[in-house]
C-alpha positions in Angstrom: 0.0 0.0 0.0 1.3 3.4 -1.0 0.2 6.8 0.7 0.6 10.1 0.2 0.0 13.3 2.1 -0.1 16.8 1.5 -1.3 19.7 3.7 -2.4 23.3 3.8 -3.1 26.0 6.1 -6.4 28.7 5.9 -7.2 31.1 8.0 -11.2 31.5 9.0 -13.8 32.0 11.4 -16.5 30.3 12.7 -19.4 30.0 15.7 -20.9 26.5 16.1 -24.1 26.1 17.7 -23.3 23.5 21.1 -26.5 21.8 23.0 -28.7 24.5 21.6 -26.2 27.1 22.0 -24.0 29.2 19.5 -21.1 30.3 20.5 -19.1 33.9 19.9 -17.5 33.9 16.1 -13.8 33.2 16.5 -11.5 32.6 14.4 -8.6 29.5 13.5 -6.2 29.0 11.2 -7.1 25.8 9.6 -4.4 22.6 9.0 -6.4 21.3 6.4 -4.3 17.3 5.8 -5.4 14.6 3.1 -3.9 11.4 2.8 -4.7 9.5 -0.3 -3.5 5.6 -0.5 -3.6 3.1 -3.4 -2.1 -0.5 -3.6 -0.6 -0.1 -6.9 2.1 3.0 -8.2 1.2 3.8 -12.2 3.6 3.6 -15.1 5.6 6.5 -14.0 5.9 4.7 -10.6 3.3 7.4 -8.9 0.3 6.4 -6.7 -0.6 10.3 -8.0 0.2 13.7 -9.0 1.1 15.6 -6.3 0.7 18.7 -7.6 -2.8 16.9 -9.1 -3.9 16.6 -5.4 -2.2 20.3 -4.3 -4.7 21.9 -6.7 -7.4 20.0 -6.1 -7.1 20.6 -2.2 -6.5 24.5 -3.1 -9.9 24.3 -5.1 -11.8 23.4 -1.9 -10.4 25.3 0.5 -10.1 28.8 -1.2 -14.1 29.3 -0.8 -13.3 29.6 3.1 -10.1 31.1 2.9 -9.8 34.2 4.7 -13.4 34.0 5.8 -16.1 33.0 8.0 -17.6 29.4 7.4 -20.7 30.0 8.6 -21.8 32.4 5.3 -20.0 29.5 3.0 -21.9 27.0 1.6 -22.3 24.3 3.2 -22.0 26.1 6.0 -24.7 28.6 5.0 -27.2 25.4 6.0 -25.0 23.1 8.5 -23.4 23.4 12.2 -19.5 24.5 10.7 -17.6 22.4 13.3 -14.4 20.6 12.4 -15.6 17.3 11.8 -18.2 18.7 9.1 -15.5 20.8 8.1 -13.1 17.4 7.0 -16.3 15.8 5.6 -16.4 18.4 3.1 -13.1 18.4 2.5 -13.4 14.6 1.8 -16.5 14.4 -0.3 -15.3 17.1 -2.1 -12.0 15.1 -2.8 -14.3 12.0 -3.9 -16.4 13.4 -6.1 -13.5 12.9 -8.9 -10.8 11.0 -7.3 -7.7 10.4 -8.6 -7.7 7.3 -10.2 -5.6 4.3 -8.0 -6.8 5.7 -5.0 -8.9 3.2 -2.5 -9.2 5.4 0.5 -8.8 9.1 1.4 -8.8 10.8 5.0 -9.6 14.3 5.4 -7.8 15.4 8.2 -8.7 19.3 10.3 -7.2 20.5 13.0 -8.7 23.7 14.3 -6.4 24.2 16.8 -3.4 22.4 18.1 -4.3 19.1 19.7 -7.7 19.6 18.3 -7.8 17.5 15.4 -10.9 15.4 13.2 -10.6 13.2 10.7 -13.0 11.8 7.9 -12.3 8.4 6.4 -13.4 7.4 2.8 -12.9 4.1 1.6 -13.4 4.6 -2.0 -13.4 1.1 -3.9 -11.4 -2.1 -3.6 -8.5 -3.3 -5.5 -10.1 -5.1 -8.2 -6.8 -6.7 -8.9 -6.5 -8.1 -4.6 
């Protein structure tokens, strides 16, 4: 199995609404990490681009970047809390994957220490 990584870092606010609650707008700045992996490396003995997956992660993020989350779509419609947050960083991701690649996590940390993490598994190896 082969994985690759590749990271960013936005700035943004947010409030989230706890048990009922929303709290004051504040704002991070966002470590925004996917990991792709793939049992098999292409011709050109890659798993992927790099760069491929550098501008697709630039592509989702810059909507936010610099912003508040709440106003951003999704965000306009759901709680903006870090584990939504790395969802839509993953779907967003699977929505055209990069071909070879079997599972993706969408990783955000909000502040340090405070990290979540969605996990895609995209297809199996038809070749296993």
């Amino acid at each position: 199995m082969f994985r690759l990584q590749i990271e960013r870092t936005i700035s943004a606010a947010h409030a989230i609404v706890i048990q009922g609650e929303q709290e004051a707008m504040h704002g991070h700045d966002w470590r925004v990490r996917v990991r792709v992996e793939g049992p098999r490396l292409d011709g050109d003995g890659l798993l992927c681009d790099f760069h491929d997956l550098e501008c697709r992660l630039d592509t989702i993020l810059s909507p936010f970047a610099n912003g508040m989350l709440n106003g951003t779509p999704p965000f306009d419609s759901c709680n903006p809390t870090a584990e939504r947050f790395a969802e839509h960083v993953a779907m967003a991701f699977i929505a055209d994957p990069p071909p070879g690649v079997m599972r993706l996590e969408a990783s955000v940390t909000e502040a340090p220490g405070c990290e979540a993490t969605c996990i895609l598994e995209l297809q199996k190896d038809p070749l296993a």
